[in-house]
C-alpha positions as CSV (number, residue, x, y, z in Angstrom):
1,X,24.9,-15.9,25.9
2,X,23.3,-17.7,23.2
3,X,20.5,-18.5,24.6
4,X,19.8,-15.1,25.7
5,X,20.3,-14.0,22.1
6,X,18.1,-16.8,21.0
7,X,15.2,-15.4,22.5
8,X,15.7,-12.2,22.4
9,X,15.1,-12.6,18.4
10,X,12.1,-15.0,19.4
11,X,10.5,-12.6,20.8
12,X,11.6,-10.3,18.6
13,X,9.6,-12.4,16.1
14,X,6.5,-12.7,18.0
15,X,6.4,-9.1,18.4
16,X,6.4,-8.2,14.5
17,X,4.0,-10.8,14.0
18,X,1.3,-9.6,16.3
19,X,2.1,-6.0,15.1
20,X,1.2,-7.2,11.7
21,X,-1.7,-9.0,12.3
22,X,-3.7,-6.2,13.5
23,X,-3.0,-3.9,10.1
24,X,-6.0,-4.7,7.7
25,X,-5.6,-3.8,4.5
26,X,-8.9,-2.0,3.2
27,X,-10.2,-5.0,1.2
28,X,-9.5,-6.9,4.4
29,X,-11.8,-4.2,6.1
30,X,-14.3,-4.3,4.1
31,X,-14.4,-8.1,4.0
32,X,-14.6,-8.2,7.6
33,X,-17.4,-5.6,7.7
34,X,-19.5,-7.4,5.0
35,X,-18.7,-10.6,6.9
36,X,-20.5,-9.2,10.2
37,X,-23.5,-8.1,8.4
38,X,-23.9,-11.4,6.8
39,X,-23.5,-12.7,10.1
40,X,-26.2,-10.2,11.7
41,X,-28.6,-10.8,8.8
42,X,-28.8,-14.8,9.7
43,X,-28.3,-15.2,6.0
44,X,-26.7,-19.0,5.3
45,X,-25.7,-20.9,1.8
46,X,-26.1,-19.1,-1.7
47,X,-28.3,-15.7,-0.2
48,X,-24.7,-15.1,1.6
49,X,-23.1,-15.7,-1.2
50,X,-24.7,-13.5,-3.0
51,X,-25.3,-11.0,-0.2
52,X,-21.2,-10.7,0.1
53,X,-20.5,-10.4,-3.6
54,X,-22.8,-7.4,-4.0
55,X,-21.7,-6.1,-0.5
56,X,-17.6,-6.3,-1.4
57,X,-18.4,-5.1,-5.0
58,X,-20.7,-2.4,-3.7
59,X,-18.0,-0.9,-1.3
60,X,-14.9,-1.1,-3.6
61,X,-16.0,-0.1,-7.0
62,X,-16.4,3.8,-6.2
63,X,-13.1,3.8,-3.9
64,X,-11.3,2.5,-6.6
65,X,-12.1,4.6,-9.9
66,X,-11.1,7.5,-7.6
67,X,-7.9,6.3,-7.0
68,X,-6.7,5.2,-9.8
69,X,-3.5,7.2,-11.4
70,X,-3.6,8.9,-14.6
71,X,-1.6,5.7,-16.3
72,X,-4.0,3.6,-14.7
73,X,-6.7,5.2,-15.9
74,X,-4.8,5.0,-19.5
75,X,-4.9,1.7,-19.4
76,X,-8.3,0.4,-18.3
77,X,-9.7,2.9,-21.4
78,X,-6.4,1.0,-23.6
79,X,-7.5,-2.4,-22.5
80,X,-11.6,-1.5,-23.0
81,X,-11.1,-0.5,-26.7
82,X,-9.0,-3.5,-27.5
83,X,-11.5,-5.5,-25.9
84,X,-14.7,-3.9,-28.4
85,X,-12.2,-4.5,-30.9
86,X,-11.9,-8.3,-30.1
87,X,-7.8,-8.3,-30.8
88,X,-6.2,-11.2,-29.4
89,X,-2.4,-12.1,-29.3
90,X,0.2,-9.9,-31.1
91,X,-2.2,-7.1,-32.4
92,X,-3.7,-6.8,-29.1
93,X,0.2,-6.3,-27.7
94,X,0.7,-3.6,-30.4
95,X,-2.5,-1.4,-29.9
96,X,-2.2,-1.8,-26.1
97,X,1.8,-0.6,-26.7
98,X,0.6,2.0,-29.0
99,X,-1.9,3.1,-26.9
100,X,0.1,3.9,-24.2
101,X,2.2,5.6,-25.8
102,X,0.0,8.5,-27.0
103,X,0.2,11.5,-24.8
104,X,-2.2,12.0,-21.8
């Protein structure tokens, strides 16, 4: 009886994990599809290197602004005008908690 309930949860196991595995998330995607064309291109060393930063930062960037929620979007225009400002430390922590705080 054990036994049988022993693997019944191994398997059990095994079959969440190979469900899992084939769920990408989109970064993963997009890695994988940058990784490919790298591949196809015959491109080795620091011209893959490079070829894979632009290619992951060329697919993301636009995805990403367009998604982004209305606090989100707060926050990265927050965070940009503390960072012309140059505040560090506490101020920063107050004009980011100020900023926030103003309506939408």
């Amino acid at each position: 009886m054990k036994i049988a309930v022993v693997l019944s949860v191994a398997l059990g196991l095994a079959f969440m994990a190979t469900g899992n595995a084939a769920e990408k998330t989109p970064q993963q995607q997009r890695m994988t599809t940058c990784n490919q064309q790298a591949t196809s291109k015959a491109l080795k060393g620091d011209e893959r290197k490079t070829y894979m930063s632009s290619c992951l930062k060329n697919g993301s960037a636009k995805a990403d602004e367009k998604s982004l929620t209305p606090q989100q979007q707060k926050m990265r225009e927050c965070n940009a005008t503390a960072t012309q400002q140059s505040l560090k430390g506490g101020d920063r922590k107050k004009f980011m908690s100020a900023c926030l705080k103003k309506a939408a």
